[in-house]
N, C-alpha and C positions, 0 to 999 in steps of 0.2 A: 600260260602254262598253269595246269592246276593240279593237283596234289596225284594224281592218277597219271600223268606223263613223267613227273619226276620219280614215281616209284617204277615205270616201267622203264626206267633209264638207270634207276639204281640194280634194277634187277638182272637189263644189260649188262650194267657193268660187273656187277659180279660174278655173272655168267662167264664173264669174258676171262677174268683175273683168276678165273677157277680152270676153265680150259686151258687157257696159255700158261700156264703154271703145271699142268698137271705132270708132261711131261717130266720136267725137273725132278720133279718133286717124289714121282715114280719114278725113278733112276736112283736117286740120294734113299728112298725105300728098301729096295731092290740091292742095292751094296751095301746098306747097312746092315743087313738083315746076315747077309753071306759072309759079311768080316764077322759079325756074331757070332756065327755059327762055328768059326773060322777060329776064330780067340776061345772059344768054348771047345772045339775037339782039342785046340795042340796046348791048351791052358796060360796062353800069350797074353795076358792082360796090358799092354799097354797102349794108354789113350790116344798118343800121336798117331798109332797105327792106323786108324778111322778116317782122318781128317783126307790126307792124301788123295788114296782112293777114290772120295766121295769127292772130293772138287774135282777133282781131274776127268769122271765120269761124270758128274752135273756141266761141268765144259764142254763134255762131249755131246752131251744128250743135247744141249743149250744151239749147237751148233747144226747138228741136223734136225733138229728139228725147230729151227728160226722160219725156214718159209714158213710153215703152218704155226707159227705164233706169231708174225706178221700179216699173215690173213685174218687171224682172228681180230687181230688190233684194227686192221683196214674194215673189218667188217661194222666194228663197232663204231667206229669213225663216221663212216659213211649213216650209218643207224642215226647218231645222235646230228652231223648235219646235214642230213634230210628233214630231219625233224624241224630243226631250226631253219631252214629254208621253207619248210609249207607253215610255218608259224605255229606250230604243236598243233 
């Protein structure tokens, strides 16, 4: 293995950890943005009011869309041992 296999396996993985996250991560965006908006028209400032929301919708989001963050996991899997099966 030479410094050019381990960077195209760091670059997999990041790929990977950037995709199967995104979801999430645009959900907890996406409702954060709207209780914002949300505490700024009715002038509701308080903090607990955020948290709820956004777990309860990052569990949701988390949940349908597991197959396609399970395939991307499986893909990277199979990437890195393939690799180690042809010997890099």
């Amino acid at each position: 293995m030479n410094e050019a296999d381990a960077l195209d396996i760091m670059q997999a993985a990041i790929w990977t950890i950037l995709v199967a996250s995104g979801p999430a991560v645009m959900t907890a965006m996406v409702v954060g943005v709207a209780i914002a908006i949300l505490q700024a028209l009715t002038q509701v400032q308080e903090m607990t009011l955020t948290f709820v929301p956004k777990i309860v919708s990052i569990m949701i989001a988390i949940g349908v869309s597991a197959p396609f963050i399970g395939a991307q996991i499986n893909l990277f899997s199979n990437l890195v041992f393939s690799r180690v099966q042809s010997g890099f």
